[in-house]
C-alpha positions as CSV (number, residue, x, y, z in Angstrom):
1,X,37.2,-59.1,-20.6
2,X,39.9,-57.3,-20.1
3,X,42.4,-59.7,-21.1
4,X,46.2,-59.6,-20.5
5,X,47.4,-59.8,-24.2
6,X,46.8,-58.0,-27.0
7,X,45.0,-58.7,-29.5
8,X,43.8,-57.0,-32.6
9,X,40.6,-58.5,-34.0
10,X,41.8,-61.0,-35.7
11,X,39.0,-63.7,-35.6
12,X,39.2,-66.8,-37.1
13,X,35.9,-68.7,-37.6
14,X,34.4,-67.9,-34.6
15,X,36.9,-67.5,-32.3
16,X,38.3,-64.1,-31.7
17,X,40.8,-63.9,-29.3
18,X,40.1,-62.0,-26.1
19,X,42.7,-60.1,-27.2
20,X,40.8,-56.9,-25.9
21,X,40.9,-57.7,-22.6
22,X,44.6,-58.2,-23.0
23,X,44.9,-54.7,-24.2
24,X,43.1,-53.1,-21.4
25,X,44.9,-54.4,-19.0
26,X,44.2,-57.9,-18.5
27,X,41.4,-58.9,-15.8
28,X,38.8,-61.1,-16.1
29,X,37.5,-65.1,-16.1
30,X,36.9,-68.8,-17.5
31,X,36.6,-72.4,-17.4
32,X,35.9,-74.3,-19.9
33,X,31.7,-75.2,-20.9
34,X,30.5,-78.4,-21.7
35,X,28.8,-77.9,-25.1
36,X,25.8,-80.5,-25.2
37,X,23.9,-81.0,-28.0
38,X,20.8,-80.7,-25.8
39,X,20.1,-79.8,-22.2
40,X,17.7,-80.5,-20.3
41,X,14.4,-81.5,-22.0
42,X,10.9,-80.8,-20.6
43,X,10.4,-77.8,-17.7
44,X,13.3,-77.4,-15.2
45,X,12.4,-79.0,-11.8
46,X,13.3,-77.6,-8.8
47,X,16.9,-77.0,-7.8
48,X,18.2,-79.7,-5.3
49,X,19.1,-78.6,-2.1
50,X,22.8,-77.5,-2.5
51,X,25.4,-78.0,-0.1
52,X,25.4,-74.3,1.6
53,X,22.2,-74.2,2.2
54,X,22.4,-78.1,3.7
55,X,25.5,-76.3,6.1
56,X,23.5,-73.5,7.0
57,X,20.7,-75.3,8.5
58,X,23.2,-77.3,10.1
59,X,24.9,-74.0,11.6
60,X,21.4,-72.6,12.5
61,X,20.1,-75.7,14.5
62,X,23.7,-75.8,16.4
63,X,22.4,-72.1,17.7
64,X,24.8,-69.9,15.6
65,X,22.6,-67.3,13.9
66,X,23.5,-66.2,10.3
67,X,24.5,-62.6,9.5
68,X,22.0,-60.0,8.0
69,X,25.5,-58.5,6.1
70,X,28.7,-59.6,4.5
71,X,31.8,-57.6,3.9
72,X,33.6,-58.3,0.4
73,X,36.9,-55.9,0.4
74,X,38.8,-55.4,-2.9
75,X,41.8,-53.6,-4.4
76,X,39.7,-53.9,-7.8
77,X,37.3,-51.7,-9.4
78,X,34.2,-51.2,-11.5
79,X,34.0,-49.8,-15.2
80,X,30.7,-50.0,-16.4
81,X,28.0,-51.3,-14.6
82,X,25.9,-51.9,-18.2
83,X,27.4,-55.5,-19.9
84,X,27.2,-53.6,-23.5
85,X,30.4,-52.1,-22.4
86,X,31.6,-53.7,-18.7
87,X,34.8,-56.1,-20.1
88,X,37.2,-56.7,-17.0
89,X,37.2,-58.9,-14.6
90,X,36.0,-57.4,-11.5
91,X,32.7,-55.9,-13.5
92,X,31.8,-58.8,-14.9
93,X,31.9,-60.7,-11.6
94,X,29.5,-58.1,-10.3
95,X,27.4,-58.1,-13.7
96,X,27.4,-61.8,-12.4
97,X,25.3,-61.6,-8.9
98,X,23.2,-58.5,-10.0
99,X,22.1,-60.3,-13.6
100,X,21.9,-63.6,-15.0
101,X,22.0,-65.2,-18.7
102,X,20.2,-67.9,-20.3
103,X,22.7,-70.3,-19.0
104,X,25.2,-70.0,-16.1
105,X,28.0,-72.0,-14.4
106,X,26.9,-74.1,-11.6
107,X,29.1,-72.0,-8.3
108,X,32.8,-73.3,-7.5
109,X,32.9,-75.6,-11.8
110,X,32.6,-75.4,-14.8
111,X,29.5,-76.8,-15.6
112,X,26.8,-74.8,-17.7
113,X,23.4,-75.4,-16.5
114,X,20.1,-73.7,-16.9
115,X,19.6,-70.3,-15.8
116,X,16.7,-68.2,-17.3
117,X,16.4,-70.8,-19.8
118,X,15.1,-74.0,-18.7
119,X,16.0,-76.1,-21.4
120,X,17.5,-76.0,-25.3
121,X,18.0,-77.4,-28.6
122,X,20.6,-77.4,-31.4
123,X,19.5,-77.5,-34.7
124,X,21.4,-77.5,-38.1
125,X,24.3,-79.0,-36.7
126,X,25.2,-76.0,-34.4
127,X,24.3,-73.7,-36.3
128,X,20.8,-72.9,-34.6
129,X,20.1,-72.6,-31.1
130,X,16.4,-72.4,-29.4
131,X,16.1,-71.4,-25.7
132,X,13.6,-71.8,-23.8
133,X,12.6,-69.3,-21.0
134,X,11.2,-70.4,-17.7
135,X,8.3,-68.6,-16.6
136,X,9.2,-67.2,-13.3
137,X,12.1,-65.3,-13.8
138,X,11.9,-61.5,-13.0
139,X,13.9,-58.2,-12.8
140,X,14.5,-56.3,-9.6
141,X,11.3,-54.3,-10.2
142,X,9.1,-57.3,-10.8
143,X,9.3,-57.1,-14.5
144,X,8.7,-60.4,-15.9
145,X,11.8,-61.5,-18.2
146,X,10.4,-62.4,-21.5
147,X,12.2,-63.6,-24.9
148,X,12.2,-60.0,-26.1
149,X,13.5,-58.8,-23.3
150,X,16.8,-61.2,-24.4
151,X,16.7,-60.1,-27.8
152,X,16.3,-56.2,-27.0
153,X,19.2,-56.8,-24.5
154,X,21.5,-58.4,-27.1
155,X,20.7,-56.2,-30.2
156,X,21.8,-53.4,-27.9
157,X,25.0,-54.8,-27.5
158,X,25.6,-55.6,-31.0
159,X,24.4,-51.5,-32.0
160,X,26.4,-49.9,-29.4
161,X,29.8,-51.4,-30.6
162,X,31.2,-51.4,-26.8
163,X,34.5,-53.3,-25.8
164,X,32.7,-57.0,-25.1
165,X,30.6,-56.4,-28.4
166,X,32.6,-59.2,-30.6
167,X,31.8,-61.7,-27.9
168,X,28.1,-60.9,-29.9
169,X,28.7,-59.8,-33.4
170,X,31.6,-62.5,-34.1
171,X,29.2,-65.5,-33.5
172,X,25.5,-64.6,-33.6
173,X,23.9,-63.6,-37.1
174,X,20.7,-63.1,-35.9
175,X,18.9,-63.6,-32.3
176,X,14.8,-63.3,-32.5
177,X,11.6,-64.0,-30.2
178,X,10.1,-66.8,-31.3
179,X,7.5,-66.1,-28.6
180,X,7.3,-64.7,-25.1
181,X,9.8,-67.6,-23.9
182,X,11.2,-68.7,-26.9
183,X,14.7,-67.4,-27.7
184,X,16.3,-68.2,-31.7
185,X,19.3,-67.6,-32.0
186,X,21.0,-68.2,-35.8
187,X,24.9,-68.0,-35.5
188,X,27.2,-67.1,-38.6
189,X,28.6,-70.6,-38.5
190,X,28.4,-73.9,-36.2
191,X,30.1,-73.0,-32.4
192,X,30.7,-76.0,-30.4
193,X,31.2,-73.9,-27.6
194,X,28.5,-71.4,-27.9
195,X,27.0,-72.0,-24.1
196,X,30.5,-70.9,-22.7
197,X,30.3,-68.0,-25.0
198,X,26.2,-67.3,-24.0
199,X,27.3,-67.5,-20.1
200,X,29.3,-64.4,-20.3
201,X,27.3,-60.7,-19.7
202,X,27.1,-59.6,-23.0
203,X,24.3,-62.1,-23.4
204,X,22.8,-60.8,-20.0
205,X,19.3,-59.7,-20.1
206,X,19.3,-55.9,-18.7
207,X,16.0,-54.1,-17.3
208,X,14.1,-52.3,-19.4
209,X,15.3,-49.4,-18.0
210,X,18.9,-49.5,-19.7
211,X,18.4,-47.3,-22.7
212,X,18.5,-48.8,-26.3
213,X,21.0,-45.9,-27.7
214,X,23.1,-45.3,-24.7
215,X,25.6,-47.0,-22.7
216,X,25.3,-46.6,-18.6
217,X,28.2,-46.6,-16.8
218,X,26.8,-45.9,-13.9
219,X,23.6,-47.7,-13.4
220,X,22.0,-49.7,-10.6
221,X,18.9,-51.1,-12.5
222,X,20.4,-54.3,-13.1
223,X,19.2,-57.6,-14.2
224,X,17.5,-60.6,-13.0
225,X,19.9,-62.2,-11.0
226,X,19.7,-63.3,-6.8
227,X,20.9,-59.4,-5.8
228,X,19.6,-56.1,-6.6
229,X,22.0,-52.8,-6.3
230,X,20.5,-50.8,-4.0
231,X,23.4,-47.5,-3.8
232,X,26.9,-47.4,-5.9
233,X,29.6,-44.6,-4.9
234,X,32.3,-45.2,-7.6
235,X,35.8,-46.3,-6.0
236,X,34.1,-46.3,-2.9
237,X,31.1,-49.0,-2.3
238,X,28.2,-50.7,-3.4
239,X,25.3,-52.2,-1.6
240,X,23.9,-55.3,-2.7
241,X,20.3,-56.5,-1.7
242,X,18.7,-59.8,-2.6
243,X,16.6,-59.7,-5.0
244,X,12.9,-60.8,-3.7
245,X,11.6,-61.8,-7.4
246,X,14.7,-63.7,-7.9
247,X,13.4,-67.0,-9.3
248,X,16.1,-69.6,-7.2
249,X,17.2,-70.2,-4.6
250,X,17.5,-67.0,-2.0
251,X,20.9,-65.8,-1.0
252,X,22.2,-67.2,2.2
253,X,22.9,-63.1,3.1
254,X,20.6,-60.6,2.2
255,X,23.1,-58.3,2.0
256,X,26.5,-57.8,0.8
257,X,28.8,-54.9,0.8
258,X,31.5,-54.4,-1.5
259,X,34.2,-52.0,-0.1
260,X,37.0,-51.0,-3.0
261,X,40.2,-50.3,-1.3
262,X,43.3,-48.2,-2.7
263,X,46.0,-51.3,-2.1
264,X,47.0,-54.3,-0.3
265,X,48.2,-52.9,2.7
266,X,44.9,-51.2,3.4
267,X,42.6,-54.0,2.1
268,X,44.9,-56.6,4.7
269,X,44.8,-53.7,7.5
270,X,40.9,-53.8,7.0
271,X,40.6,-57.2,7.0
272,X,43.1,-57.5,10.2
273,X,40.6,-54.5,11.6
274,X,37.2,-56.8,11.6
275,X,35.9,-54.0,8.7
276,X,35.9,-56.5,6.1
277,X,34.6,-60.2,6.1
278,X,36.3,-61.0,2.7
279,X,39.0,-60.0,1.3
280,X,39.2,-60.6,-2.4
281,X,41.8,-59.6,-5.0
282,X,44.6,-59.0,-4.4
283,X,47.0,-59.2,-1.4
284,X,50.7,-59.3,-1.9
285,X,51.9,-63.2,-2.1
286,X,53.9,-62.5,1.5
287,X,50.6,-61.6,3.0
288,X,48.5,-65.1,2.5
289,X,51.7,-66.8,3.4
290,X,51.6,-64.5,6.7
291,X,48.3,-64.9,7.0
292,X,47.7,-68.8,6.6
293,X,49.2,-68.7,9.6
294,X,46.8,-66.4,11.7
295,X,43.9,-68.4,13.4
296,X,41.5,-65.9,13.0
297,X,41.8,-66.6,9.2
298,X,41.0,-68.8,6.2
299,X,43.0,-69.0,3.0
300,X,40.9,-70.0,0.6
301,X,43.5,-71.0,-2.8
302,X,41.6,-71.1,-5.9
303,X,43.0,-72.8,-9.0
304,X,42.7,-70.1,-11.6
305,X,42.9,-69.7,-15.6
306,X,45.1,-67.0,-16.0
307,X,48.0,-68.6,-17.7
308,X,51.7,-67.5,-18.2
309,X,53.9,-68.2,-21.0
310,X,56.9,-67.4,-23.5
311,X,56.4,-66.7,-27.3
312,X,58.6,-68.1,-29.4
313,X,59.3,-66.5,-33.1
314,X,59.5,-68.8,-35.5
315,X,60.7,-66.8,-38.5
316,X,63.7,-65.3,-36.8
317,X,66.9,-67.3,-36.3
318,X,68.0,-68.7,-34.7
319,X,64.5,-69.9,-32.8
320,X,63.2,-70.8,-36.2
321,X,65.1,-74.3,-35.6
322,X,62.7,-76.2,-33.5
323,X,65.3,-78.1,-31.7
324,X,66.6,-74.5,-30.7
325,X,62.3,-74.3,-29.0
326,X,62.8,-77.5,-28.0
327,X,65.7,-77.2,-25.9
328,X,64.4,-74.1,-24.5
329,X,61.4,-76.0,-23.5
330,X,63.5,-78.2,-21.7
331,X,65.8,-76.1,-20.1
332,X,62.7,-74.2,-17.9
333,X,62.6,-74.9,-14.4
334,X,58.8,-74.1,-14.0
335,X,58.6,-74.9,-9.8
336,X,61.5,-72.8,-9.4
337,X,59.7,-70.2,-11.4
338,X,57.1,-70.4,-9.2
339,X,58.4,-70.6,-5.6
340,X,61.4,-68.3,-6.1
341,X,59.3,-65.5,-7.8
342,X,56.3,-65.8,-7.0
343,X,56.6,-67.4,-3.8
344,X,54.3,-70.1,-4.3
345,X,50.8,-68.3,-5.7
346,X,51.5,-69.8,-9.0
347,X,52.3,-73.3,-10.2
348,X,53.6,-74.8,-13.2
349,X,51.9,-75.4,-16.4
350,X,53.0,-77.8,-19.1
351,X,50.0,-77.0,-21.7
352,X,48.3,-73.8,-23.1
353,X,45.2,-75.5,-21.7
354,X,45.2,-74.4,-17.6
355,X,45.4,-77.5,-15.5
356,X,41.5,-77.6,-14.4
357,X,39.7,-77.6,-17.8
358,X,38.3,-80.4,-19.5
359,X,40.9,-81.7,-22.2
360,X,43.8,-80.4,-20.5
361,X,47.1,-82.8,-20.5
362,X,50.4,-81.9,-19.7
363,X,52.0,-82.2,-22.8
364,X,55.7,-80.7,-22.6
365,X,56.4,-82.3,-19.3
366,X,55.2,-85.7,-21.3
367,X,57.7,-84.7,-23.4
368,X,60.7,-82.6,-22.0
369,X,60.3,-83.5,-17.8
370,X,61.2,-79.8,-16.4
371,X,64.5,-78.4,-16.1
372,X,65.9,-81.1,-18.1
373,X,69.8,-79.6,-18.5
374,X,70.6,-82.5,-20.2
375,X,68.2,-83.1,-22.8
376,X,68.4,-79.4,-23.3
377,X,72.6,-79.9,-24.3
378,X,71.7,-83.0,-26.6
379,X,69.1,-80.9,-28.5
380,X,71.7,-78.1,-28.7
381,X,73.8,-80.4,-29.7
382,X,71.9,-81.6,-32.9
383,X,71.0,-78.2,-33.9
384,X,75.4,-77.4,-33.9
385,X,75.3,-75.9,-31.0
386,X,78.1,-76.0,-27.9
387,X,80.4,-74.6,-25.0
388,X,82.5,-73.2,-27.5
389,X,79.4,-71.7,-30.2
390,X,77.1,-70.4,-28.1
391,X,73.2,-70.3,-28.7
392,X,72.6,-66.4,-28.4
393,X,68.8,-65.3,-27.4
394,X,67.5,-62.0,-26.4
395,X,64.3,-62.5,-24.0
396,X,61.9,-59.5,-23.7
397,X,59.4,-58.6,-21.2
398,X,57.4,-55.4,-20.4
399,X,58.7,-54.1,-16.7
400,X,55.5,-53.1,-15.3
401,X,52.3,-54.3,-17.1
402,X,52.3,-57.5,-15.0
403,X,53.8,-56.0,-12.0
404,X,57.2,-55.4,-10.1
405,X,57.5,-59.0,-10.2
406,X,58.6,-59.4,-14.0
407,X,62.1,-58.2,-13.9
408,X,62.7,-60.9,-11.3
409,X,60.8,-63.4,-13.9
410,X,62.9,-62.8,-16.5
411,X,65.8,-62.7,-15.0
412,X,65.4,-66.0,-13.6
413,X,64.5,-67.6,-17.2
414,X,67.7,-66.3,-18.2
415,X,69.5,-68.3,-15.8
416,X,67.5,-71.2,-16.4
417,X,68.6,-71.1,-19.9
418,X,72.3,-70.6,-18.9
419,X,72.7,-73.4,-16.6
420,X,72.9,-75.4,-19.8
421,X,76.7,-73.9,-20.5
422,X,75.5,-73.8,-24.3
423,X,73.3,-70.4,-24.2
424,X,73.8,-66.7,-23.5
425,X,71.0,-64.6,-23.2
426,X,70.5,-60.6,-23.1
427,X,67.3,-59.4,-21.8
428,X,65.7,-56.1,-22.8
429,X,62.5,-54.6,-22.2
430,X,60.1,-51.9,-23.3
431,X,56.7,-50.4,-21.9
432,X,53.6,-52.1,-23.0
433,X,52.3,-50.0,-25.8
434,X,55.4,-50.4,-27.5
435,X,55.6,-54.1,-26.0
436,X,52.7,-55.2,-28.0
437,X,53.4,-53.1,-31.4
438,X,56.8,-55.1,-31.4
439,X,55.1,-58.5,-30.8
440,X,52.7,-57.5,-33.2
441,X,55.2,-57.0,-36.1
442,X,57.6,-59.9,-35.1
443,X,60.7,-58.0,-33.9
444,X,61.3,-60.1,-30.3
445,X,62.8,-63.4,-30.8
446,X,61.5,-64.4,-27.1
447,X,58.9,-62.4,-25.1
448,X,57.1,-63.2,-21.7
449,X,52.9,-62.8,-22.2
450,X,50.1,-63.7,-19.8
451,X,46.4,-64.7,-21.0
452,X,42.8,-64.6,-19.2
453,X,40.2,-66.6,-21.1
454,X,37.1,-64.1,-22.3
455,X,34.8,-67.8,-22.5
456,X,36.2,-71.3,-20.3
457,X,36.6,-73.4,-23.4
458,X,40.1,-74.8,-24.3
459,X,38.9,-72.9,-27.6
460,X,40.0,-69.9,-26.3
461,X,43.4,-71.4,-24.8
462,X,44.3,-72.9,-28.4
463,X,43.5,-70.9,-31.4
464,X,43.9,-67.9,-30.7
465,X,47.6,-69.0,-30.3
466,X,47.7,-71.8,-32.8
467,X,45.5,-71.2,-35.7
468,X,47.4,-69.2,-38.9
469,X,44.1,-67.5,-39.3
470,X,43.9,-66.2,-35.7
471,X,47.4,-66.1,-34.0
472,X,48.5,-62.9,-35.9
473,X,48.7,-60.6,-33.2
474,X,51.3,-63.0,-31.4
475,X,54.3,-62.5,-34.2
476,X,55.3,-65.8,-34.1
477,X,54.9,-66.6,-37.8
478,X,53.3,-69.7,-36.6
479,X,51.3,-71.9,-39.1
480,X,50.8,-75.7,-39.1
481,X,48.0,-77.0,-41.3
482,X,47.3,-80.3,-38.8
483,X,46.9,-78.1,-36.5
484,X,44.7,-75.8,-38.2
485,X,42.4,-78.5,-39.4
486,X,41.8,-80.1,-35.9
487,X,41.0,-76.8,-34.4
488,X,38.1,-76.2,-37.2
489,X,36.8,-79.7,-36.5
490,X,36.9,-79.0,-33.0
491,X,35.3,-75.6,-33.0
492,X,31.6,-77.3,-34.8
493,X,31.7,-80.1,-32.7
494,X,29.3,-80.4,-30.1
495,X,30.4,-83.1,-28.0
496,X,32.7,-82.6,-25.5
497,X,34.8,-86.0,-25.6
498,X,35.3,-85.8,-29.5
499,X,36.4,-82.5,-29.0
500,X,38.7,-83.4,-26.1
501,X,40.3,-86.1,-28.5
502,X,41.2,-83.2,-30.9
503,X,42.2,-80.8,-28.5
504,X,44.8,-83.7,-26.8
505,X,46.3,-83.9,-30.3
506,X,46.6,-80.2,-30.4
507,X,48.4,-79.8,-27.4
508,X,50.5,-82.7,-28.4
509,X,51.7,-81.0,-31.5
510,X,52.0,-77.4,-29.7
511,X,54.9,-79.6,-27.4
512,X,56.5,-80.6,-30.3
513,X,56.8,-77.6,-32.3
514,X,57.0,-75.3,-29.4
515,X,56.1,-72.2,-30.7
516,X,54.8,-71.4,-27.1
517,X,56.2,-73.0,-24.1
518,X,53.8,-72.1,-21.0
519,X,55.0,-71.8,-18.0
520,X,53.1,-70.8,-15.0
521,X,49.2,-71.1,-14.1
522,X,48.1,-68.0,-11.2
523,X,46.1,-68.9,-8.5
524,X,43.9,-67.2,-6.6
525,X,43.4,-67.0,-3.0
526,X,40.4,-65.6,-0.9
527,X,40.9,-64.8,2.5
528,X,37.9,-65.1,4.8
529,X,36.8,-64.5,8.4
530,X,36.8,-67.4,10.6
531,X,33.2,-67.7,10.8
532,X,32.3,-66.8,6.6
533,X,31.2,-70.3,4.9
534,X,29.9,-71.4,1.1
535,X,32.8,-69.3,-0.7
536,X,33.3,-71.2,-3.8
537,X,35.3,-70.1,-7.0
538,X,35.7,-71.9,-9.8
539,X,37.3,-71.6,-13.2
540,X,35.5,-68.7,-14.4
541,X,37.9,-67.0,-11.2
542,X,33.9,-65.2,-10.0
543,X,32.7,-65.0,-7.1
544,X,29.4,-65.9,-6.3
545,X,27.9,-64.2,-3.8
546,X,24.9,-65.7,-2.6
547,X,26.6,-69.1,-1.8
548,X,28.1,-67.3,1.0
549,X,27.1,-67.0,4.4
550,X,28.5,-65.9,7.9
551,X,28.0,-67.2,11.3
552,X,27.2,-65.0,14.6
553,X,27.1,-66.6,18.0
């Protein structure tokens, strides 16, 4: 999706960096997808009964009615309603409760489980996939969804070269109908993580209405998934409906509403007004602090995978010395990062991996502690550094791609850095066009980035970032051949716990030659009504809507 970086399609293997969605602006999800060799094996049995729906009754038996309608407010907004082109993260969570792909994260984790496919099979060690279709999955018009329904829907995203199309074309060498529900797909080389990649809406079967030459922004036909549009005003609204061929289980509210809003003080006004039920990214970080404290409130925090974090450059002196990175490292106080600046709504994070996915381990406070002054001055120290021959760095950031916030960020870091007596640093700036040619072509010694993951793998937190063949775009000069070889052992493997091992390793070297030292994880919060229930977000940072239910007296 729309990710925060920049990325230039530099692919390694099979991971290109969701550098694109960087580029655009940066807004979309991920956690990270078990790969299994197989899934479930035989037909799909029936869903259990899931907690919501277990609450629900409980609510209803207590005499509270539920509500015909929800509310959702937002300060986002939609692209393209058609997944050959949709890549931010608003879209996409939309794209999410209107369609469904062969596989989907189970609501508020991120666990892949069956969706339109019941069950699969890997085959030449990863390098072929067969899905399975379940029978009783249909559009919104009653269309039964059939294999070639799959395989239309994803050759139309690899001919109409839209912005998500790599997330297709990068992986998958050739995706056929075996049968009416039988799916083949044959990928350009082994993926370990190919469900995380085949749960994002790219993969999405569309109605049969969504032309094969022709990309839609604008259309309501949808998928197969538990809602139906049934009326879209751009920047204004859409109406949701569920949909009544929708093979699982029904939505706890028929309808929902999505109401886009120009800012925060008129989303929190609506919300304060009774107009909205929900009230879903983004509020300013003083407004769920003021409003956690409101009884006619929840604040809902939701650990998410958008990560911050400083490049290093590792060709340009003086930070090609890694103890020079290493003290750095050391010398960043990451909570007060996050309570001075950004008052709380992000935390620390010692790992490119985001504290919440599978594999993650915090590997530079293992190994630094945070805002270790001291350790900082003895690494100086060895690398000839002291009070009276100064470490000099510049630190760049970009003043406005990020929001107001990153002056303050910066500004901070430099502090940090200073508090050692051993280190001077000047800070400069530039807009972000400019921002990401110079990062491109190596010219900042430090610079402040941000990353949302386009699939939740720790794939897409590492080698993008780590491997020489894929971590152009960053300018970091970056290139360790451990480090490339574990990545491309990961990346076939299909069990998660070997690849976890190799990941941990990665991580482990990334602390010790600290070409990037992250910094801050965001976090998400969703403020609710007192009476809304079942909101559940997980890694992915979507919102599911048909978990979610309100309560009427």
């Amino acid at each position: 999706m729309q990710k925060n970086l920049l990325i230039a399609g530099i692919v390694l293997l099979l991971v290109v960096v969701g550098a694109a969605l960087l580029l655009r602006g940066g807004e979309k999800p991920a956690p990270a997808a078990p790969a299994e060799t197989t899934t479930p094996t035989g037909t799909a049995t029936a869903p259990a009964e899931t907690t919501e729906a277990k609450q629900a009754e409980t609510a209803t038996a207590t005499g509270a009615k539920l509500a015909e309608k929800i509310v959702i407010g937002t300060t986002d907004k939609v692209t393209d309603l058609d997944p050959a082109n949709a890549y931010d993260f608003f879209t996409w969570e939309v794209l999410n409760n209107i369609m469904e792909g062969l596989v989907k994260y189970e609501p508020g984790t991120d666990k892949i489980v069956p969706a339109l496919a019941e069950s699969w099979e890997v085959q030449e060690d990863g390098k072929v996939w067969i899905f399975h279709l379940r029978k009783d999955a249909k559009f919104c018009d009653g269309t039964p969804v059939k294999a070639q329904n799959v395989v239309r829907s994803i050759e139309r995203v690899m001919k109409l070269e839209g912005d998500p199309s790599w997330l297709v074309t990068e992986f998958v060498e050739k995706v056929e109908a075996l049968d009416d529900y039988t799916v083949k797909f044959t990928l350009k080389k082994p993926v370990g993580f190919f469900l995380a990649v085949l749960a994002t809406p790219p993969y999405f079967p569309v109605s049969p209405k969504y032309p094969d030459d022709q990309i839609v922004s604008d259309a309501t036909w949808g998928g197969a998934g538990p809602y139906c549009i049934k009326e879209f005003k751009r920047d204004e609204y859409i109406i949701l409906e569920a949909n009544p061929y929708y093979y699982g289980e029904k939505p706890k509210t028929p309808t929902v509403v999505i109401r886009f809003y120009k800012d925060a003080t008129t989303l929190r006004l609506a919300l304060e007004n009774g107009e909205v039920d929900i009230a879903w990214r983004t509020l300013r970080p003083n407004d769920y602090r003021e409003l956690e404290k409101d009884s006619r409130f929840k604040v809902i925090e939701v650990p998410g995978s958008f990560i911050r974090y400083i490049v290093v450059n590792t060709k340009m002196a003086p930070t090609s010395e890694k103890l020079v990175r290493q003290a750095i490292a050391a010398a960043i106080d990451r909570k007060e990062l996050a309570d001075i600046v950004f008052m709380g709504t992000m935390e620390p994070l010692y790992s490119m991996v985001p504290k919440g996915l599978w594999s993650h381990i915090d590997a530079f406070k293992e190994k630094y502690g945070d805002a270790n002054i001291e350790l900082a001055k003895k690494l100086l120290k060895q690398a000839g550094y002291d009070e009276n021959n100064k470490l000099k760095l510049e630190l760049w950031y970009t003043p406005t791609h990020y929001g107001d916030t990153e002056a303050d960020l910066a500004q901070l870091i430099k502090e940090q850095l200073e508090r050692t007596g051993v280190i001077e640093v000047e800070l400069k700036s530039s807009e972000w066009a400019t921002y990401v040619k110079q990062l491109r072509s190596g010219q900042m010694m430090l610079s402040l980035l941000g990353w949302y993951p386009d699939y939740i793998d720790p794939d897409n937190f590492l080698t993008p970032f780590l491997h020489s063949g894929a971590n152009k775009w960053t300018g970091t000069g970056y290139a360790n051949p451990e480090v490339d070889k574990l990545l491309d052992e990961a990346a076939v493997l299909t069990d998660q716990q070997e690849r976890a091992k190799l990941y941990e390793k990665v991580q482990q070297i990334l602390a010790e030659d600290a070409p990037f030292i992250p910094i801050l994880q965001g976090k998400l919060y969703v403020v609710t009504q007192k009476n809304v229930e079942g909101v559940k977000v997980g890694p992915s940072m979507l919102l599911q809507y048909y978990t979610i239910y309100k309560t009427t007296s």
